[in-house]
Phi, psi and omega in degrees: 000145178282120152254137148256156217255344185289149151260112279196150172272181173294357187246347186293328194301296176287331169292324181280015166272310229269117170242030167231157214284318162325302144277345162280354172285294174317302206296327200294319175297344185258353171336300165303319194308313165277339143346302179283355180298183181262188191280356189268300193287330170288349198276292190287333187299296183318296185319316206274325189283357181280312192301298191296131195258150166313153174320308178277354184271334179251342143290346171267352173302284149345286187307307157326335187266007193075331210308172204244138180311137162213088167346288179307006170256008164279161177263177198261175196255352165273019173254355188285353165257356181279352168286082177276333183291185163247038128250001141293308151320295169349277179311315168267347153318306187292308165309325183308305168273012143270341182280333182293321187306315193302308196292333204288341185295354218220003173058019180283084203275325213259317154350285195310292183326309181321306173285359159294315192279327152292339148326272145328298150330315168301299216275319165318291177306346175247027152061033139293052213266334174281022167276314197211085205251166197320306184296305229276315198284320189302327196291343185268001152290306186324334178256007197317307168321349177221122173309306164302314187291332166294324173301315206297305171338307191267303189321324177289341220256339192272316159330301180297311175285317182308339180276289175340290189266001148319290201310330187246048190032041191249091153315314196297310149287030185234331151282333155311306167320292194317308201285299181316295189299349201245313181289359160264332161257336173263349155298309202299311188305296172330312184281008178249018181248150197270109179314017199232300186213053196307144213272147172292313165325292175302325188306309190293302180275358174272342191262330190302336207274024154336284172307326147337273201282316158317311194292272176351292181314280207305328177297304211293330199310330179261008168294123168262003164345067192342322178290328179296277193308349176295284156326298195293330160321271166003279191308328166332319181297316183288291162279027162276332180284327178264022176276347182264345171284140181265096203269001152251020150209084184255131198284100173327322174285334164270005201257289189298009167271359189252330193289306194296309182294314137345343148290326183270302236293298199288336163309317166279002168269335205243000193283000000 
């Protein structure tokens, strides 16, 4: 992903990310909408997309450290009707497509396909059905075998919706996707590390994600959305746990203690 050093709205942000036509055509249609955001959100928006690493920038963070692919740390897919609301879907949308980054990175083709197809059910209930329309599922059978050519695939399919609901002025779920996808990659991460003997490295990128999860706060803060603020609520236990992390020098007993809150945070998105 491109950063640029201006500070910039999101959608000039997401065309210069981009090289497909598709999605800038989505976003180019949407202009105005993001325009109107105010200038304090647009603002915390640029700060979240520099801090926050994408689903797949944080399974691969992971996957680097050695941790070993752990089914059981996804959420599961008999869980795909329990979402009624649109911040919930939101939300889950955003875990769903981090569990597709973790299995595709882990070469888990059939994982993936699963979580695609929950994926697609979230966008679908949030009336995205062109995100991931009839071409975007062949080209992502035709690539199961390939990993890069699949991210590009959901990265693109996750652009058209984040543009999508600017355009139909719902932003607030589109940081709810965000906030989900991101407390679903630092769950997957937390869980692979061993209470016995915990790896240094992973330790080293669970305490990074500090700037992170600051940048996040500050972006939900400005919603006054009931759901939003429902979530931020939440998250409070987690950022009472990494306001004690020291990022020279890290303390095994707070990095689990940052694991056990990430665990109740993503149990109320996924319940």
């Amino acid at each position: 992903m491109i950063k640029q050093s201006a500070v910039i709205l999101l959608s000039s942000l997401l065309i210069a990310c981009s090289g497909d036509s598709t999605v800038e055509e989505a976003l180019i249609d949407n202009e105005p909408v993001v325009s109107g955001l105010t200038i304090e959100r647009a603002e915390k928006v640029q700060e979240v997309f520099y801090t926050i690493p994408s689903p797949m920038e944080t399974a691969n963070l992971f996957y680097i450290t050695g941790a070993e692919y752990k089914t059981e740390a996804t959420n599961s897919i008999k869980n795909i009707n329990n979402y009624v609301t649109s911040g919930q879907k939101a939300l889950n949308l955003g875990v769903y497509g981090a569990d597709v980054s973790y299995a595709n990175i882990f070469d888990q083709s059939e994982q993936s396909m699963l979580y695609i197809n929950c994926t697609k059910k979230m966008a679908d209930a949030l009336d995205i059905s062109s995100a991931f329309d009839v071409a975007t599922i062949e080209r992502v059978e035709e690539n199961m075998n390939n990993r890069d050519s699949l991210m590009v695939i959901i990265d693109d399919a996750f652009w058209i919706i984040d543009a999508h609901l600017k355009g139909n002025g719902q932003d607030h779920l589109s940081a709810l996707i965000m906030t989900g996808g991101w407390i679903e990659g630092l769950y997957i991460g937390t869980q692979s590390l061993d209470r016995e003997n915990p790896d240094a490295e992973l330790m080293k990128r669970v305490a990074a994600q500090k700037s992170s999860l600051a940048s996040l706060m500050d972006l939900l803060i400005t919603y006054d959305n009931a759901e939003v603020m429902a979530v931020k609520q939440n998250m409070k236990v987690l950022q009472t746990a990494y306001a004690k992390v020291d990022e020279k020098a890290i303390d095994p007993v707070i990095i689990f203690k940052i694991t056990d809150a990430v665990s109740k945070v993503r149990a109320q998105i996924i319940r």
